[in-house]
N, C-alpha and C positions, 0 to 999 in steps of 0.2 A: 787667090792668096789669102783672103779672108776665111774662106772655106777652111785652108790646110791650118790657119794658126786656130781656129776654132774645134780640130781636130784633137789638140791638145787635152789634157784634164782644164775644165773648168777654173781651178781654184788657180793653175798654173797661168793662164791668161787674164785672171784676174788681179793676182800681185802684181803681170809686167803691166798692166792698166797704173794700177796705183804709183809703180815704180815711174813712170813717164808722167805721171801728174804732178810728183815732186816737183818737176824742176819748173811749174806755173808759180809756186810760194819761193820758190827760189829766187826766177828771176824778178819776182817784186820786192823782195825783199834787200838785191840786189841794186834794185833804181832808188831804195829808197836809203841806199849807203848802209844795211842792217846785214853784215856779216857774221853777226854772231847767231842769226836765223836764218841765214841764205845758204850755209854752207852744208847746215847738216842734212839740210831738204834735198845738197846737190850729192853730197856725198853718199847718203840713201840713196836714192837715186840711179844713181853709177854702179852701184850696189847693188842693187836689188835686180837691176837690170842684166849685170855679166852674173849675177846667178840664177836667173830665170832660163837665159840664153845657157847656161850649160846643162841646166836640169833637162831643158827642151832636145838638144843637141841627143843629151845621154839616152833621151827616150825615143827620137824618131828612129824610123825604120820599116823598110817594105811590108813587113809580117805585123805591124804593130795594129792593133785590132781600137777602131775609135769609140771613144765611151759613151756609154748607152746613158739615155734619159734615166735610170737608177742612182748610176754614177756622177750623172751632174746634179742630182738633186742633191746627193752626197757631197760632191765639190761646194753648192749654196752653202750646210751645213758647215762644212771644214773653212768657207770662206768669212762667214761669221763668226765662229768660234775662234778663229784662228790669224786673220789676214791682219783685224786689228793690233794686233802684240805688234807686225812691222810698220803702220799709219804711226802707231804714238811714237817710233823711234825717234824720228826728228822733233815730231813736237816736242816731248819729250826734251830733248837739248834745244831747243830753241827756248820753250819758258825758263829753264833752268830751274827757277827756285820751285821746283815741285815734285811730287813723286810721279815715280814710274806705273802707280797703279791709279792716279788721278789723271795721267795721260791717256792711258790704258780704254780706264772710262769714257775718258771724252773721245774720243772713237769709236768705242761701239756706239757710246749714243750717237752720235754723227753718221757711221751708215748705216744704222738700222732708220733713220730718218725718224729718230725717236728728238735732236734737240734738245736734251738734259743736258747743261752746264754748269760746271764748277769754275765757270772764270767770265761770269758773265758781270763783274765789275767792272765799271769804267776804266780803259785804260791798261786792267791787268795783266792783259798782253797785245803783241804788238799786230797790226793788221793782216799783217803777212799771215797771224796763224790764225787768224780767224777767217781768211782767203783759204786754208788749208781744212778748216774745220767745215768750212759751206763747201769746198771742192769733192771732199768724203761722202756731205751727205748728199751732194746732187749725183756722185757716180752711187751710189747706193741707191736712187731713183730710178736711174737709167738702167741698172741691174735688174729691179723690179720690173720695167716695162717692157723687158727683153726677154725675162725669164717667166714670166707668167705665158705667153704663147710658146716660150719652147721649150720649157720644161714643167712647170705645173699644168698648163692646158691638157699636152698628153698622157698626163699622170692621172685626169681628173682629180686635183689637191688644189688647193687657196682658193675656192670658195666655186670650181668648178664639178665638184662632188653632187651641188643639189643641180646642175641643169642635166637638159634633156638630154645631152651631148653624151653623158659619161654612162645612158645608162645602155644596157647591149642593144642594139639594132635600132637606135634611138638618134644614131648621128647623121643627118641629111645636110650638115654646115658643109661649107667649104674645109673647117676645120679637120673635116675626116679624112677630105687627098692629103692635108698638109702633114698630116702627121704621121702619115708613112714614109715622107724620106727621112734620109738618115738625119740624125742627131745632131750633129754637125751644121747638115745644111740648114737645118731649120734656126739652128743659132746663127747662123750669118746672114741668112733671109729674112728675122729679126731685127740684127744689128743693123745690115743695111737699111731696112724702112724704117723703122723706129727711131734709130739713132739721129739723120736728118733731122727727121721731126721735133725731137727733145730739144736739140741742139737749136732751132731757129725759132720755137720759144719763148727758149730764154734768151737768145739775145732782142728778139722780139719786146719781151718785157723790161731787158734790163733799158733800151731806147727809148721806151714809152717813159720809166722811171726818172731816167734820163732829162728826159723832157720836159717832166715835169717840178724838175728844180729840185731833184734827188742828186749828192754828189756821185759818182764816177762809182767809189769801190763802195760805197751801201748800196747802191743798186743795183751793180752784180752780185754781192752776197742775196739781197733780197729776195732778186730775180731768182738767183738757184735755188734758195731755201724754198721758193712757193711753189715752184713747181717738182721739187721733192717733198713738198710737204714737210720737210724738217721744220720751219719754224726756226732757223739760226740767223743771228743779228749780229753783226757788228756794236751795233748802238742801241741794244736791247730792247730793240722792236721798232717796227714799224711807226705806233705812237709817239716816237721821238725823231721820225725822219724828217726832212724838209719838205717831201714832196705834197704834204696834208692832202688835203682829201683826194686830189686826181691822183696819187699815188694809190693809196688806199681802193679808188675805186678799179682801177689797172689790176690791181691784186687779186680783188675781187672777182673779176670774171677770170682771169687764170685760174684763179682757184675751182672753178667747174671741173677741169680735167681730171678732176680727184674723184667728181662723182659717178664719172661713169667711162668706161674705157672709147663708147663709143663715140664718145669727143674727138679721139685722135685717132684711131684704129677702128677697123671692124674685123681684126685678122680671129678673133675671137665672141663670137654670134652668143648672146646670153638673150635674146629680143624674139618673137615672133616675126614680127615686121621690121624692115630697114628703116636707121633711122633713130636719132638721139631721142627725140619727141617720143619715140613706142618706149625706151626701153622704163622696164619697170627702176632700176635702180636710180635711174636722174628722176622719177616723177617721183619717189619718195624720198629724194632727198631737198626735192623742191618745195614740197609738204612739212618737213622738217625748218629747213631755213626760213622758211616764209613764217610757219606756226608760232614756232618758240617767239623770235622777235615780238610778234602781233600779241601773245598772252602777257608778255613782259608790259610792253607800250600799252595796254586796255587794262593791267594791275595800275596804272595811274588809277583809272575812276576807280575801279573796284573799291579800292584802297580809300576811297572819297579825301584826297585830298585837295588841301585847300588853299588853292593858289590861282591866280588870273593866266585862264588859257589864252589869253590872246595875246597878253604881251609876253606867255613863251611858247609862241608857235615856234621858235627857232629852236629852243631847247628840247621841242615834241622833235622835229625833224632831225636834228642831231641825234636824242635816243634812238628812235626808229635807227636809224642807218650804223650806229655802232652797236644796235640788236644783231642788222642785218649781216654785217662784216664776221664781227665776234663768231655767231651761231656757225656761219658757212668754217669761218677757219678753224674750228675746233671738230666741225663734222668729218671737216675730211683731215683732222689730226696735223694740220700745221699746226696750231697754237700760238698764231698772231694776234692782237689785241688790238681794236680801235683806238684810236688818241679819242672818239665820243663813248666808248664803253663805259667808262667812270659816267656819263649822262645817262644814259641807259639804267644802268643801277642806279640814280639816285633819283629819275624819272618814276621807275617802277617801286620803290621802296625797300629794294632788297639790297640793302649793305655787300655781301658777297654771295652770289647766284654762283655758287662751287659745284653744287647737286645739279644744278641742271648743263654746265661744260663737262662734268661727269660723265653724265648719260647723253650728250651727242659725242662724246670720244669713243664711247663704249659701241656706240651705233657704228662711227666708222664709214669710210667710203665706198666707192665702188670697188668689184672683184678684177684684177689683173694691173688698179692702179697703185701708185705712190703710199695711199691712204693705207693706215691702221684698222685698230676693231675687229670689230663680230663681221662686220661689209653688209651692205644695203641689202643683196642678193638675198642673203639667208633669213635675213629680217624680213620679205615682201613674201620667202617661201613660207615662214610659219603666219604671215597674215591669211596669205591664200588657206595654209590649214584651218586655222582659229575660224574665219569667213565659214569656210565648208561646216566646219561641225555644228555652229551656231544654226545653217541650214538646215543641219539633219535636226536638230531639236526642235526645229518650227514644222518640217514633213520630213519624218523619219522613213519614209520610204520613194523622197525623191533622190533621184541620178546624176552623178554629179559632171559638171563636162568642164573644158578645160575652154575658156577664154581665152583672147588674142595676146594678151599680157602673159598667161599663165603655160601659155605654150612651149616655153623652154624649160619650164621647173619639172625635174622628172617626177617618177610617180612617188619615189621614196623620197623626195627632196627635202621635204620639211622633217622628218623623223631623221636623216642627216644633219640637217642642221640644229635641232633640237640636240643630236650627240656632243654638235658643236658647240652649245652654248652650255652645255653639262660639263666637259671639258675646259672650256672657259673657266666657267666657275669655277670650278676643280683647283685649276693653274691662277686662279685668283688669292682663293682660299690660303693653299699652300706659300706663296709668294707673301700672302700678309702676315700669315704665322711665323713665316722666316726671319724677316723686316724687325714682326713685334720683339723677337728669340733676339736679335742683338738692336736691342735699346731703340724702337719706335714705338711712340704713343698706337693706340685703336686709330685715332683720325688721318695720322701723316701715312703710317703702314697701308690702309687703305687708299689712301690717294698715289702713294708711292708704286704698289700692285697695280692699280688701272692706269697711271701713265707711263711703267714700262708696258706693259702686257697691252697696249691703245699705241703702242710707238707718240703718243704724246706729250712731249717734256716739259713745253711750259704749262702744263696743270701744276705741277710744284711749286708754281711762282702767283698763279690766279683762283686753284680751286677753295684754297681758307682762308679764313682771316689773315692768318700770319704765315708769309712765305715759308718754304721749308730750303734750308740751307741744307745745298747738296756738298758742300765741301765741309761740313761738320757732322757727316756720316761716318759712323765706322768701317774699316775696313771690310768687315763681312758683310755690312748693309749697301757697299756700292758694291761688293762681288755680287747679291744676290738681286740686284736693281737691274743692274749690266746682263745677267742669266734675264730678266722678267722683255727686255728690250730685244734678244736673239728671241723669247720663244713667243712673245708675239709679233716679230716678224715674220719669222719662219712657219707658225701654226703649228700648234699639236699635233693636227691630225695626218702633216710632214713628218713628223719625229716619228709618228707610232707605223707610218706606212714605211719608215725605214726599218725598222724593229721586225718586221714582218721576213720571215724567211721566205717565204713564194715570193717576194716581193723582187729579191737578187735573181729567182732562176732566168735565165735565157728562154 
């Protein structure tokens, strides 16, 4: 059954997904006696649903040929461009007092698991839709952990370009049977493993939250937000939840699934050896998490200030640990904030450490997860280049061999991913010139460019001094914000291998 509804176009089982999640804000909205947000979520809904089922109805048939890995990469593309216009209908009539293109927004940022809000005022709307806004971006996770094995893996694209896998005669994974059946099956041999697993996560998390003296509905927004990595809050973050630190710490180990896929899955082999401890992408982003915190925490002495370390041993261990939180949730592109991060900065002397959530968003997580960025993968391929050449400059006529770690990076890998970080730029570049072209400063336009293009949204709210107010953007500055959140989702080097005509023949 699963098989045949997956037989379908992609984008079409992906609106009747959305259409059936409507009626979750429905009926809460409905317990909570809010009919003027219960109905349009029901009514979409019903909607969306008798016209999936007739589109579906109009296309099956014996002779009907199922869509090829092209075609669904196709469907990704038309599902972000396009899926969100039907997400904000209801929103949309449920805030009432707002436009159509500020709902608009607030769904793509939702399932690109980008987290950019214009309604992140207290109160400004009512729970239900922000139960709608975490439900977009957690199915926009679960799209990413589905669609990375069965349509980017075979494709070699999102960050499987530099392993060993994609280059010819180079594939000895298990990944090489799996990507001979059909298309189809591989999406539901997906959904079925994957799908479980996401799902018992986060109720996993939201019980721990639970437990921890988190109310009911912030603990399942939170729960979903962290393991989409969206970064969406109810109560505008974490640092204002009940659950203090054992909440925080709960989040914190979830948040690992972001650094490497081989936390939850090994249906996708990027390692030499089995086993989360080999893989290179979690050992550099334990280097990262661990480093940044420990330069900030030891900028105390640097700094030589002057103050009695023993009666603030507590305010050392408080910074330490809203280092440690802060650094991990912006690596892997949530953009949750410790309730001790404000100690952390005032620990280390740095008023607002913007430049450095910058450049761990821009790093990015692991390849096939939830996480934004450049991805750890292609950052550990250009070290392995950088390491080699430094090599040849100390014995220009030693041979270079390939270590236990470096065994899955093909031989082109790091000149791949060098394309990719040139493209990067590139789609940086352009996205800040656009920003600047309708009315943003040099500072905001830049921060605005790396937290679409990073899928990280609360950078807008933590990288400056002064917040950037997303609801006092111009129309053309949240069209071209909303555009920077699809293409760094999707990845450039998705769009231009669609561009490619060899790339449609059979």
């Amino acid at each position: 059954m699963t098989a045949r509804l997956l037989s379908f176009p992609l984008i079409l089982v992906l609106a009747g997904m959305a259409a059936l999640l409507m009626f979750l804000p429905a009926i809460d909205a409905l317990m909570r006696d809010d009919t003027s947000v219960a109905r349009p979520f029901f009514y979409c809904g019903i909607l969306g649903l008798a016209l999936m089922l007739v589109i579906g109805l109009a296309m099956s048939g014996p002779n009907r040929r199922a869509a090829s890995d092209t075609q669904n990469l196709f469907s990704l593309l038309l599902a972000y461009a396009f899926l969100p216009f039907y997400l904000a209908i209801p929103f949309y009539e449920g805030v009432g007092n707002t436009t159509f293109l500020n709902a608009w927004f607030e769904m793509v940022s939702s399932f690109t698991t980008t987290g950019a809000t214009l309604f992140g005022a207290p109160g400004r709307i009512a729970d239900s839709l922000h139960l709608w806004r975490a439900l977009v971006g957690w199915g926009g996770g679960l799209l990413l952990w589905i669609s990375a094995s069965a349509v980017l893996a075979p494709l070699s694209l999102g960050g499987f370009e530099v392993t060993a896998r994609a280059e010819p005669g180079q594939d000895d994974t298990l990944q090489g049977r799996f990507e001979r059946a059909n298309p189809a099956r591989r999406l539901a041999q997906a959904t079925a493993t994957l799908g479980p697993v996401y799902i018992g996560l986060t109720g996993a998390l939201w019980i721990i939250l639970m437990i921890g003296g988190e109310r009911a509905f912030v603990a399942l927004v939170h729960a979903m937000s962290t393991m989409a990595t969206s970064g969406i809050s109810s109560i505008g973050g974490v640092q204002n939840g009940a659950a203090g630190f054992a909440g925080e710490f709960a989040i914190f180990l979830f948040l690992f699934f972001a650094l490497s896929r081989l936390t939850f899955s090994s249906d996708t082999i990027t390692t030499a050896r089995a086993g989360v401890i080999h893989d290179p992408e979690f050992r550099l982003g334990m280097i990262l998490i661990t480093g940044v915190p420990l330069v900030l925490f030891l900028r105390h002495w640097i700094a030589a200030f002057d103050v009695d370390e023993i009666e603030n041993l507590g305010l050392a261990l408080r910074s330490l640990w809203g280092g440690l939180f802060t650094a991990l949730s912006f690596l892997s592109t949530t953009g949750f904030q410790s309730a001790d991060w404000q100690a952390a900065r005032d620990w280390s002397g740095l008023g607002t450490p913007g430049l450095i959530l910058l450049g761990l968003s821009l790093v990015g997580g692991g390849v096939a997860t939830t996480a934004g960025g450049v991805k750890l993968l292609r950052v550990y391929a250009l070290y392995l280049h950088g390491r080699r050449e430094v090599e040849r400059l100390v014995h220009p006529s030693s041979v270079g061999r390939d270590t236990g770690l470096g065994r899955r990076i093909r031989r082109q890998g790091a000149y791949i991913a060098w394309i990719f970080f040139m493209l990067f730029a590139m789609s940086l570049t352009v996205v800040a010139a656009l920003l600047a072209l309708f009315g943003q400063g040099f500072e905001s336009a830049l921060i605005l460019a790396i937290s679409g293009l990073s899928t990280t949204g609360p950078l807008v709210q933590t990288a400056s001094d002064v917040p950037i107010r997303l609801i006092e953007l111009s129309a053309g500055a949240k069209i071209v914000f909303a555009g920077a959140m699809v293409l760094g989702r999707l990845e450039t080097l998705a769009l231009i291998a669609l561009l490619n005509p060899a790339f449609w023949r059979d």
